[in-house]
C-alpha positions as CSV (number, residue, x, y, z in Angstrom):
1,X,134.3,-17.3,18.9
2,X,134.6,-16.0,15.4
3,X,131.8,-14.1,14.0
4,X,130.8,-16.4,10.3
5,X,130.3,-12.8,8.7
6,X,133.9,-12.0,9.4
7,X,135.8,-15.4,8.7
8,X,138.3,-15.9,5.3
9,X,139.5,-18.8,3.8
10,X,142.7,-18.1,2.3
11,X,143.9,-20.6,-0.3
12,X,147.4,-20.3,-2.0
13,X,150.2,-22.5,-2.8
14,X,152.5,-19.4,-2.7
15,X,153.7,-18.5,0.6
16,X,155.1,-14.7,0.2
17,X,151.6,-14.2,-1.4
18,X,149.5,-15.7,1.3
19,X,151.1,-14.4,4.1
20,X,151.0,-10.9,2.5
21,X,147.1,-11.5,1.7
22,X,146.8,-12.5,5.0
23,X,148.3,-10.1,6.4
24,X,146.1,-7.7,4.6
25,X,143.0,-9.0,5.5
26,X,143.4,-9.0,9.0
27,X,144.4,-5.3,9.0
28,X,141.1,-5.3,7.5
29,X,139.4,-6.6,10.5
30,X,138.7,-9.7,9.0
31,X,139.8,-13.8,10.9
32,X,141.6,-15.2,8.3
33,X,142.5,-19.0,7.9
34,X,145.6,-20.0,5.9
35,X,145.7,-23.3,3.6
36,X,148.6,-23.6,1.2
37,X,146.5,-25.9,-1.4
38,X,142.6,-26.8,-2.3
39,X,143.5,-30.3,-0.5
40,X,144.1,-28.6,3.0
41,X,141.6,-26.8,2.7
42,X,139.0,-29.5,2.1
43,X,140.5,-31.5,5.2
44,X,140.1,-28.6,7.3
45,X,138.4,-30.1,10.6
46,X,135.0,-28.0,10.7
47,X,133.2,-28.2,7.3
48,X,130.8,-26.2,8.6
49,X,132.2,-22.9,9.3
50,X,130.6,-20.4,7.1
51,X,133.0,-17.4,5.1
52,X,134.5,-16.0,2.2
53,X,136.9,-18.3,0.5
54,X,139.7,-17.0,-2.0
55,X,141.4,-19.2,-3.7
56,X,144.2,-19.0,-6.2
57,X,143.7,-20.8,-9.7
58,X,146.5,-22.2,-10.4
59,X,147.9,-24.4,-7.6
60,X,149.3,-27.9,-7.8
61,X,147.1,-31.1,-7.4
62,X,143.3,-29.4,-7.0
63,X,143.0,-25.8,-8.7
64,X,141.2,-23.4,-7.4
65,X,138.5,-23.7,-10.1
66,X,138.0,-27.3,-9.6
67,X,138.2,-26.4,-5.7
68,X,135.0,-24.0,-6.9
69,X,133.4,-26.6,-8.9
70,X,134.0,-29.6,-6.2
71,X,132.4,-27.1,-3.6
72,X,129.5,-26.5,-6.1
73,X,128.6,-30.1,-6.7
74,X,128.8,-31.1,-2.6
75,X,126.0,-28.3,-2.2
76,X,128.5,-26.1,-0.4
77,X,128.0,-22.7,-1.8
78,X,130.5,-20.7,-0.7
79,X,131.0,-17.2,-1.7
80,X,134.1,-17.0,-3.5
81,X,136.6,-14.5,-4.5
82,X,139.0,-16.5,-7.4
83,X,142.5,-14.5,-7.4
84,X,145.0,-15.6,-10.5
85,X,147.8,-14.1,-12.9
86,X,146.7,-15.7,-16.2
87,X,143.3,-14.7,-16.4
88,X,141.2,-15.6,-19.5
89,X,137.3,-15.0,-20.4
90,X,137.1,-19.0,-20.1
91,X,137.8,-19.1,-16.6
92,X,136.2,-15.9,-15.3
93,X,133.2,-17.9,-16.8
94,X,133.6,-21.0,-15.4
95,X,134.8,-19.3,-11.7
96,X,131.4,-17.1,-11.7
97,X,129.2,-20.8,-13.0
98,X,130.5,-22.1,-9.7
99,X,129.1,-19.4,-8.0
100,X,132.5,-17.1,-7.7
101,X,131.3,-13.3,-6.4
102,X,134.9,-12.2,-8.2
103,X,137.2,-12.9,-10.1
104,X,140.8,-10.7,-9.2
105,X,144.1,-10.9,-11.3
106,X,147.3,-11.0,-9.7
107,X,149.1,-8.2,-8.3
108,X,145.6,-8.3,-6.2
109,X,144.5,-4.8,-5.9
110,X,144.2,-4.5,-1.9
111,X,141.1,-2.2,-2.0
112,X,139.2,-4.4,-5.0
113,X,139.9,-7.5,-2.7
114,X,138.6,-6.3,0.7
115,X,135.7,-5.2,-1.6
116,X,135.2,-8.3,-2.8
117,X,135.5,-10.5,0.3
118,X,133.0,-8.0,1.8
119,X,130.6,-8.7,-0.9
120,X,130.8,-12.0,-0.8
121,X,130.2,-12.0,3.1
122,X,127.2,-9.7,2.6
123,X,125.7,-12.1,0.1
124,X,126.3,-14.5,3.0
125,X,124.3,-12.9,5.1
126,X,121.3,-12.4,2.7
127,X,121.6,-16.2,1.7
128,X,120.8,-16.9,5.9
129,X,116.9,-16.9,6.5
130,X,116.2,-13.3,7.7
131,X,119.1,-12.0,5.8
132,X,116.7,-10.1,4.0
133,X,118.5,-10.0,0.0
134,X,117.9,-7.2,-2.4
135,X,117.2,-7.0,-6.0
136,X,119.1,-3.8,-6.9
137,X,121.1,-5.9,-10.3
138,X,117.5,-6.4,-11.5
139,X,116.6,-3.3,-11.5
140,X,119.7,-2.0,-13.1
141,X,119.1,-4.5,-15.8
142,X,115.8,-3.1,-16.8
143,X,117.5,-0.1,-17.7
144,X,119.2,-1.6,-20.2
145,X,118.0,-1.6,-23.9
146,X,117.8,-4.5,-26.0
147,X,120.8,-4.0,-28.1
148,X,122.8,-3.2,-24.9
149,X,121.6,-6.4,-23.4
150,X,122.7,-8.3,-26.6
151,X,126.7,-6.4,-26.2
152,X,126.7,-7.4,-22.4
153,X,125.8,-11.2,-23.5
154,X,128.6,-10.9,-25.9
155,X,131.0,-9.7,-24.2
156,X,130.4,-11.8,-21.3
157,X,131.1,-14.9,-24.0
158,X,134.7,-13.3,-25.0
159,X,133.8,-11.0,-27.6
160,X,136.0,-8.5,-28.6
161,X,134.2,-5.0,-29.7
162,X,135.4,-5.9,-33.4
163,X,133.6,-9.1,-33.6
164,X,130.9,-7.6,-31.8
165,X,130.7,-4.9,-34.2
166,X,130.8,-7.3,-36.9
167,X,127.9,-9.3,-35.7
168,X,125.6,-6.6,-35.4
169,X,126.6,-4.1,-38.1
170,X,127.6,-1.6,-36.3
171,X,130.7,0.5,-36.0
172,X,133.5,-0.5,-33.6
173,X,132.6,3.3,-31.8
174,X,128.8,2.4,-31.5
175,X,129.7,-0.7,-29.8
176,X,131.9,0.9,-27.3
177,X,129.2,3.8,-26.4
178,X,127.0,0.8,-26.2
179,X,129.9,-0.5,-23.3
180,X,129.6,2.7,-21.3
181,X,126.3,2.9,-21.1
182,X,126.1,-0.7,-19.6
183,X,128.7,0.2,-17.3
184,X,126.6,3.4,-16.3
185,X,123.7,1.6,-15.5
186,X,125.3,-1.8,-14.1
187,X,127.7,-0.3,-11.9
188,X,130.7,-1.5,-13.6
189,X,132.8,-1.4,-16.4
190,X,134.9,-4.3,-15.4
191,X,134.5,-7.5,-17.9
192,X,134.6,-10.2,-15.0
193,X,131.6,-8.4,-13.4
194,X,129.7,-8.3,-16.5
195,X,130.2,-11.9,-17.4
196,X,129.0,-12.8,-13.4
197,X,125.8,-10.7,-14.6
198,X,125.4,-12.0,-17.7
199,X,125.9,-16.1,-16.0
200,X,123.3,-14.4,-12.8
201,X,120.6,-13.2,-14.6
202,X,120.0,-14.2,-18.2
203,X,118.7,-12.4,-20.7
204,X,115.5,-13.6,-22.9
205,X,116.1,-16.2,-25.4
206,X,117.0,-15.3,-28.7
207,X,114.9,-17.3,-31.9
């Protein structure tokens, strides 16, 4: 019997990229199940089976964000790992409000997928009673100063360092120190993992 911990759900209208995906992933170690659209997948016979999905954006008939968002709103959280080749700040957000754990543009680095699919499978595990989840992105975060936090929650809205400059007086250079310190003490200077912070663990309210 596959172990849940080590299952994928591969979704992906293109064949020469699932097969090389998949192909990948099971190198990796990992049992990977093939669906060539969001539709298969959703009529796969055991609803139950727990894993990592990744899921291509655009694919004909269901995408693979409103595969994320259908999933959402049926309760069925699973981790998710959205791959695409027209990536914008709009749908990074909307992947990681659905509950994506990344967000990957096409060509798919092989390490930063295998990566993510173990993330996702480790939140997995924490999610299960006794999984025993941390709280390490919390404590990053209180590293982080109040103007920083501001630059993170702009950025992770689309903001480009000139407009965020702009909006805060500041110089363009300020603003990009600013970026490396948050990606010091988050971990990461990659934008799609500050916006799934940003979405994760909101900042105070501004007046």
């Amino acid at each position: 019997m596959t172990k849940p911990m080590r299952r994928v759900f591969l979704v992906d209208d293109d064949d020469d990229v699932r097969d090389a995906l998949g192909l990948l992933l099971r190198t990796a170690g990992f049992t990977v199940e093939t669906y060539a659209s969001a539709l298969a997948f959703l009529g796969r016979p055991d609803r139950s089976a727990l894993g990592c999905l990744v899921a291509d954006v655009r694919m004909p008939g269901l995408s693979g964000l409103q595969l994320l968002e259908r999933l959402a709103a049926e309760g069925d959280r699973l981790p998710t790992v959205v791959i695409t080749g027209h990536g914008d700040i709009s749908a990074c957000r909307r992947a990681f409000r659905s509950g994506a754990v990344d967000f990957l543009t096409k060509p798919v680095d092989e390490q930063a997928l295998i990566e993510a699919v173990e993330a996702g499978l480790a939140r997995l595990q924490a999610e299960r009673p006794g999984g025993g989840g941390d709280d390490e992105m919390q404590v990053r975060l209180r590293q982080v100063t109040p103007r920083e936090r501001e630059v993170l929650d702009m950025v992770a809205a689309g903001w480009s360092t000139k407009e965020i400059a702009r909006a805060l007086e500041l110089s363009p250079r300020t603003v990009e120190t600013h970026r490396a310190n948050l990606g010091a003490k988050l971990g990461t200077g990659s934008v799609a993992e500050m916006v799934r912070i940003a979405l994760a663990y909101p900042g105070p309210a501004t007046p």
